[in-house]
C-alpha atoms as an extended CHARMM CRD file, in Angstrom:
* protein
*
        57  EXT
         1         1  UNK       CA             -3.4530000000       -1.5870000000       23.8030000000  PROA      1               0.0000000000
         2         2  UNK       CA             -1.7590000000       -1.4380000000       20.3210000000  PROA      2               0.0000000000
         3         3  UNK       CA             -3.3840000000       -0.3880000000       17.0590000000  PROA      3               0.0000000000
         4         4  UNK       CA             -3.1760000000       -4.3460000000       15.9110000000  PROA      4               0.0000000000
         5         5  UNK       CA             -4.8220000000       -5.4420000000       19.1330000000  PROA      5               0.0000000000
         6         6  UNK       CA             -7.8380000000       -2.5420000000       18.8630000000  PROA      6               0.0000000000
         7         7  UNK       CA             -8.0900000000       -3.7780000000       15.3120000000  PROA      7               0.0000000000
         8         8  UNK       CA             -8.1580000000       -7.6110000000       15.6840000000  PROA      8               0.0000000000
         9         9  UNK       CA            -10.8000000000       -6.7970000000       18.6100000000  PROA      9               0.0000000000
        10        10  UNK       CA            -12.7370000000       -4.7740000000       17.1280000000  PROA      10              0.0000000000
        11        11  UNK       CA            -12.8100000000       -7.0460000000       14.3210000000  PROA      11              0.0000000000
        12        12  UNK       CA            -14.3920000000       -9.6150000000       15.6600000000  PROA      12              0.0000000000
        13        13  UNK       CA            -17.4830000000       -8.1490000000       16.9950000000  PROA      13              0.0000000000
        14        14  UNK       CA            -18.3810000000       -7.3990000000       13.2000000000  PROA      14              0.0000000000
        15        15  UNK       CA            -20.5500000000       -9.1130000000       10.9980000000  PROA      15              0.0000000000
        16        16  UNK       CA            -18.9640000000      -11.6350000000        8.5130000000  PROA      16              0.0000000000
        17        17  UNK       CA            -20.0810000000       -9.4990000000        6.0210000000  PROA      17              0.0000000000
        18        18  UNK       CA            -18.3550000000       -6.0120000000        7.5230000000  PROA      18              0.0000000000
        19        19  UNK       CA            -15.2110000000       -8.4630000000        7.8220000000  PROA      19              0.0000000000
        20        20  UNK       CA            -15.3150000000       -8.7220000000        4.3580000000  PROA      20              0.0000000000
        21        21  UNK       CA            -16.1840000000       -5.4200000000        3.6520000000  PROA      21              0.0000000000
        22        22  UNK       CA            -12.6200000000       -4.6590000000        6.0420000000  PROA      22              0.0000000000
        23        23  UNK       CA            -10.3890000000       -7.5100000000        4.0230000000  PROA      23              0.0000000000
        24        24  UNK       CA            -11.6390000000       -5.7630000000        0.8770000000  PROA      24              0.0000000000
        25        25  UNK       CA            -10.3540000000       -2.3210000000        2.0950000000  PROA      25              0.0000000000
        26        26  UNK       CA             -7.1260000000       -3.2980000000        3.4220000000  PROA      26              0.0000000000
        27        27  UNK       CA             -6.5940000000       -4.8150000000       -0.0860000000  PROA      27              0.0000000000
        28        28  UNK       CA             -7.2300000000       -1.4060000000       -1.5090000000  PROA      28              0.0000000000
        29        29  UNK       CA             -5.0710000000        0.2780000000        0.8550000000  PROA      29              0.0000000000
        30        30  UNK       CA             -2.6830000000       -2.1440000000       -0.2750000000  PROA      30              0.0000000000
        31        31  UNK       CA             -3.0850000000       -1.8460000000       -4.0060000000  PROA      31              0.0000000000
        32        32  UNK       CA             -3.2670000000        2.2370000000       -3.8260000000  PROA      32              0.0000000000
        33        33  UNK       CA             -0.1350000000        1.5690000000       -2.1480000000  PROA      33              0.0000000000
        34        34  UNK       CA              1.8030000000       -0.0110000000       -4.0420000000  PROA      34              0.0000000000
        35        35  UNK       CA              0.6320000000        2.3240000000       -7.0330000000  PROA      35              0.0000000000
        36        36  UNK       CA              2.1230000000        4.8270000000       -5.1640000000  PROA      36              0.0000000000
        37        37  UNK       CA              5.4950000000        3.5700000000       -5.1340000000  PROA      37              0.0000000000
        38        38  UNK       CA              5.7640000000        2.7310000000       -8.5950000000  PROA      38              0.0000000000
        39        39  UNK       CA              4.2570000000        5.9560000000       -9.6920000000  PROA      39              0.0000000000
        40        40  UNK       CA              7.2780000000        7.5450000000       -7.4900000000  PROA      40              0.0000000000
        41        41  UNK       CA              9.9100000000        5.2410000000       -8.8340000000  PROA      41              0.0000000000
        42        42  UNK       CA              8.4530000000        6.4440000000      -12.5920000000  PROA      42              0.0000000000
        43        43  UNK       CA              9.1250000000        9.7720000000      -11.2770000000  PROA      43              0.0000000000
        44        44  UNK       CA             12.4980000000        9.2850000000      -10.2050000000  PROA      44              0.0000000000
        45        45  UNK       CA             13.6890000000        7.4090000000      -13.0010000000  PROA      45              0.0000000000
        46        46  UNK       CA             12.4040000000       10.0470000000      -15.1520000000  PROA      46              0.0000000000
        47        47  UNK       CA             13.6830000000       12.7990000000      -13.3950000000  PROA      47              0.0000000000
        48        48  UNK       CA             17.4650000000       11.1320000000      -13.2890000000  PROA      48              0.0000000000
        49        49  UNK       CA             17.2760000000        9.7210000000      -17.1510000000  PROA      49              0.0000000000
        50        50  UNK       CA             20.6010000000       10.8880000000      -18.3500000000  PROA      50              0.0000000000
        51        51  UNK       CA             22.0660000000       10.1310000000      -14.6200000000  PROA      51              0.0000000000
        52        52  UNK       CA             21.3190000000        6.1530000000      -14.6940000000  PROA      52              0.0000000000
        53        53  UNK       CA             22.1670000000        6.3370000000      -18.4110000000  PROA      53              0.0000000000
        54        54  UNK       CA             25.3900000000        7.1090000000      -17.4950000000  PROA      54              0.0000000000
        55        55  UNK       CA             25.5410000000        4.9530000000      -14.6010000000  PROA      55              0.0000000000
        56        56  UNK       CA             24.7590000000        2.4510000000      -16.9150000000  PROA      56              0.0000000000
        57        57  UNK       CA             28.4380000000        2.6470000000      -19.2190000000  PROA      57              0.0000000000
């Protein structure tokens, strides 16, 4: 059995409200993320400034 199959099955034998407890969580996951990535690409761009600069001309 894959991970998606355990998860959709154990899914439904929650409670509506657990499901929604799980959609909200998955959304956070999502969110934290994406913060993630952005927060690296900050880091990146900082870190090669002067490079993409000069990429730039």
């Amino acid at each position: 059995m894959s991970l998606a199959e355990k998860l959709i099955k154990d899914f439904e034998q929650l409670s509506e409200n657990k499901k929604k407890e799980v959609i909200d969580f998955v959304e956070f996951l999502k969110i934290k993320e994406r913060k993630e990535k952005m927060e690296l690409m900050d880091s990146v761009i900082e870190e090669n400034e002067e490079a993409l600069k000069e990429l730039a001309k």
